[in-house]
N, C-alpha and C positions, 0 to 999 in steps of 0.2 A: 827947587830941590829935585835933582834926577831919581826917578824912582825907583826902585827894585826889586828883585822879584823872590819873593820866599816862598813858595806853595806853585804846585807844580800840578796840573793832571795833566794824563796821558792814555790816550783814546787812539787803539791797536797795537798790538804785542808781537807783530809778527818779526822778519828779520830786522829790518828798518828799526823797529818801536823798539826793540830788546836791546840792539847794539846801543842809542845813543842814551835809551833809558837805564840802561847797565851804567853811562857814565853818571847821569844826571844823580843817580839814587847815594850814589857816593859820596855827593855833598851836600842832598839836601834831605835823603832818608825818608823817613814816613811823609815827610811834608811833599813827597811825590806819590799821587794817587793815582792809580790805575782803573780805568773803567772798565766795566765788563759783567756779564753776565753770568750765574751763578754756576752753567756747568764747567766752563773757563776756570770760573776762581777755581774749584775746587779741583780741579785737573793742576792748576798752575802750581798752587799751594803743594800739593804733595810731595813736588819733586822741586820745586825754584825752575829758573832758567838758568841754564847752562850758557855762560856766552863768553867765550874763546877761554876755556877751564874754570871761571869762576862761576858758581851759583849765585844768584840772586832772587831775593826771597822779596818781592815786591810786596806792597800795600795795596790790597785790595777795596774797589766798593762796587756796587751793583747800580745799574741805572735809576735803580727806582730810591734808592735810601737818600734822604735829605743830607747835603752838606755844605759845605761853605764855602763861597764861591774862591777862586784861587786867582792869582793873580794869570798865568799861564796857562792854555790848553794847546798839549801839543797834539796833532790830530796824525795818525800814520795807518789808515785805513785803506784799501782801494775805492775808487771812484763809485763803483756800485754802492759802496757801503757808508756814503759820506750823509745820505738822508738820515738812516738811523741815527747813526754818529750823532749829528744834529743834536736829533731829538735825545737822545741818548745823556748827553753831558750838560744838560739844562739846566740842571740842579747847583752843577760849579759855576756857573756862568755870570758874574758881576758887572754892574757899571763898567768898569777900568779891564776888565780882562782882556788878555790879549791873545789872538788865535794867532796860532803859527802852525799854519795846514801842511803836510811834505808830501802830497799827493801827487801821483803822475800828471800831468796835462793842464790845460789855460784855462778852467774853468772852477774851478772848488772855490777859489775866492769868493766870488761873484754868487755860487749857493750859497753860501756861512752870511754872506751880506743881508743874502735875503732875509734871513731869519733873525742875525743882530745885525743891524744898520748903523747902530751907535757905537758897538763895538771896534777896537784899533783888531784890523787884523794885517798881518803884515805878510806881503808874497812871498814866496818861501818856495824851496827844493832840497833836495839832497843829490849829491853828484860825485860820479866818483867810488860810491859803498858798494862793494860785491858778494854786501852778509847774502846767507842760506841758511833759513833755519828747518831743520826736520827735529817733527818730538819735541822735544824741550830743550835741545843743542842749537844754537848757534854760532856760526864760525866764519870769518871775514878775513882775509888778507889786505883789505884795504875799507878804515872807514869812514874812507872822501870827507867830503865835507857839506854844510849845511850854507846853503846861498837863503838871504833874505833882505827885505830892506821895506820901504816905503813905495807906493807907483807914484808918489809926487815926486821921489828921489831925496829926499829931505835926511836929514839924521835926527830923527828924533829921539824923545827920551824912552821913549819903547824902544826902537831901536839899541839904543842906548844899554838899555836895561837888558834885553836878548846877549847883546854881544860880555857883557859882565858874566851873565851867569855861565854862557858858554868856556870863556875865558876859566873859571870856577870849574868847572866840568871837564874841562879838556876837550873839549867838542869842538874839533877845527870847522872854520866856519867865515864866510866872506860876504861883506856888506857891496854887490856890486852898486854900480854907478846909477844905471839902469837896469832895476829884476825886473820889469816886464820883458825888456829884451832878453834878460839870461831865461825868465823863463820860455818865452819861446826858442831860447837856444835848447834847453834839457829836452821840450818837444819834440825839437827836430831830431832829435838823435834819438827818443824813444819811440818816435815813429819807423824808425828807420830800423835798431838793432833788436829792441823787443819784439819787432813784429816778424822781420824775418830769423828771428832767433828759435821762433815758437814754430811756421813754418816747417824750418830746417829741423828740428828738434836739435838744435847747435849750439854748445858752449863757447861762451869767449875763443876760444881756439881755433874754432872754424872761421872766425872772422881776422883772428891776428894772422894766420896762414895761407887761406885760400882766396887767392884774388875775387876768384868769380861772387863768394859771397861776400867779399867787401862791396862790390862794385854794386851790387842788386842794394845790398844797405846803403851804401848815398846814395843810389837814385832814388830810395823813399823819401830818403831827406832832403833831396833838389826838390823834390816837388813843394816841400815846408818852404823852405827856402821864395819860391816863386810867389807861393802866398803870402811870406811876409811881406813883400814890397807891398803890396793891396793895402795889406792891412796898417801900412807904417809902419812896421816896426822893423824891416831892411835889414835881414841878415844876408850874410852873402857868403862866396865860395869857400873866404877863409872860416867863417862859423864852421863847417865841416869838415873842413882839412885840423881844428882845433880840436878837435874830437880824436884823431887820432893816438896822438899821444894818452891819451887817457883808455882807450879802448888798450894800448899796450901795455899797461901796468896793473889793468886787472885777470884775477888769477886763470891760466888756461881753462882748468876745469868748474870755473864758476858758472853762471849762468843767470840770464836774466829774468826780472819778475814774472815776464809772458810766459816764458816755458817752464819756471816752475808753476804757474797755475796749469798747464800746459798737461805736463807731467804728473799731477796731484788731479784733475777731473777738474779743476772749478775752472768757472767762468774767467774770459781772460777782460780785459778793459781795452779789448778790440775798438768798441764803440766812441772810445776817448781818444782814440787815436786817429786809425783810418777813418772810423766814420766823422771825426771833428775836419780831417782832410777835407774829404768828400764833400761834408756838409759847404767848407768856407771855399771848395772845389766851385762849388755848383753857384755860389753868392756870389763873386769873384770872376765868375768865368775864364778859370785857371782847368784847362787838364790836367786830371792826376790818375793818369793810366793804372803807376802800380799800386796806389792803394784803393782804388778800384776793385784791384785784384785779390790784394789781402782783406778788404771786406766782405769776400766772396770766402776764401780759402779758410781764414781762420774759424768763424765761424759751424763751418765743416768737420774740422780738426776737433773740435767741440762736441759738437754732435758726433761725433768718431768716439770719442773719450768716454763719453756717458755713456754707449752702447755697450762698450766694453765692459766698464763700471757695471752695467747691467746683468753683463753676460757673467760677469764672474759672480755678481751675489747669488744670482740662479744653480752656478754649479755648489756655491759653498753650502746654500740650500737643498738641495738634493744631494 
């Protein structure tokens, strides 16, 4: 009997977590739980989420209150935050649950492993979404879709069960052939436009009209590219030229995850990107000049942001 899935949690709220969780709550209601910690709830609680004029008034619980495990944990945290997370959602966590991580980069799987080993967790991205959320609003012109599947390639009944409930949801979504390869395709191209996006401090726009910062953005991602043959997994020039068209249907004035951490002070997932380069750079014996570079730059950029950040609570202070 194919299983199914009725209970839902959902671990980070931010653009990502609100847009697809705005749809999910629509058809399974309370039985989608929200994690999160007490000053959150109460911040969230007051006003709902705004997401594209609808409020939604999610179901709240805190990390520490005892519950019962759910069959689904969808995880939409950044990378820095994916240890709590962990530990964080412990409480829902059953024999049979299923993780469906939508984290930047080639590595979250392989943490969540560490910790459930037993557990299906299944490779997972999102591709395509141009939410932005500021305050308790957010707003998307496009909300791509959700890539996931098995690394044996198989269709399983978790599988199976994902692709149902999404169907139920409305949550466009595709089972490729091969998601280790797609997920090294989302890689390449988040190496490439998040990092010089954050950089540039540049909207979509900059990249759909100015040669010179298209051309610096695939050269981040040639260098993905040259590493994947290493690593087996062979993408090649068309993986980046398939990017294009997707690069042009999202909204000019949008902007990606790096510059909005960028632009907000916080930490960007600089490290998951250039530095996983770098790192598979250096194992590999691949050059990878420009992220080289942005390992260097972004960081800076950071350290720039909190100064500032600094400087003005001093004036608001005096």
């Amino acid at each position: 009997m194919t299983r199914t899935i009725q209970s839902v949690a959902m671990i980070g709220l931010g653009a990502i977590g609100a847009a697809y969780g705005s749809r999910l709550h629509k058809i399974v209601g309370n039985r989608l739980t929200v994690i999160a910690n007490e000053e959150r709830i109460e911040r969230y609680s007051k006003t709902g989420i705004d997401v594209e004029g609808q409020t939604v008034h999610f179901h709240y619980i805190t990390p520490e209150a005892e519950a019962v495990p759910v069959d689904l944990i969808i995880i939409a945290v950044k990378n820095a935050e994916l240890q709590e997370a962990i530990h964080d959602m412990k409480h829902h966590v059953g024999p049979e649950t299923i993780f469906l991580p939508l984290l930047n980069g080639i590595s979250s799987e392989e943490e969540i492993a560490v910790v459930y080993p037993d557990n299906p967790i299944l490779y997972s991205m999102c591709v395509g979404i141009d939410a932005i959320r500021s305050g308790h609003q957010v707003r998307f012109s496009s909300i791509g879709k959700i890539c996931f599947g098995e690394k044996d390639k198989s269709i399983s009944d978790n599988v199976k069960a994902v692709m149902e409930l999404f169907d139920q949801a409305e949550i466009p979504y595709d089972v490729p052939e091969d998601i280790w390869r797609t997920l090294w395709w989302k890689f390449m191209f988040n190496v490439g436009i998040n990092q010089t996006s954050a950089v540039l401090r540049a909207p979509y726009q900059v990249f759909q009209t100015v040669p010179a910062a298209h051309q610096w953005m695939e050269a981040a991602m040639y260098e993905v590219v040259a590493l994947s043959e290493k690593a087996g997994v062979h993408l090649t020039e068309a993986d980046i030229h398939s990017f294009r068209p997707i690069l042009a249907k999202l909204a000019p004035e949008g902007k990606t995850s790096m510059l909005q951490d960028v632009d907000a002070g916080r930490k960007t997932e600089v490290e998951y990107f250039a530095g996983k380069v770098c790192e598979l750079g250096r194992k590999y014996g691949v050059p990878t000049p420009i992220n080289d570079q942005l390992l260097q730059i972004i960081p800076i950029i950071e350290a720039i942001s909190d100064a500032e950040l600094e400087t003005l609570k001093e004036q608001v202070t005096v």
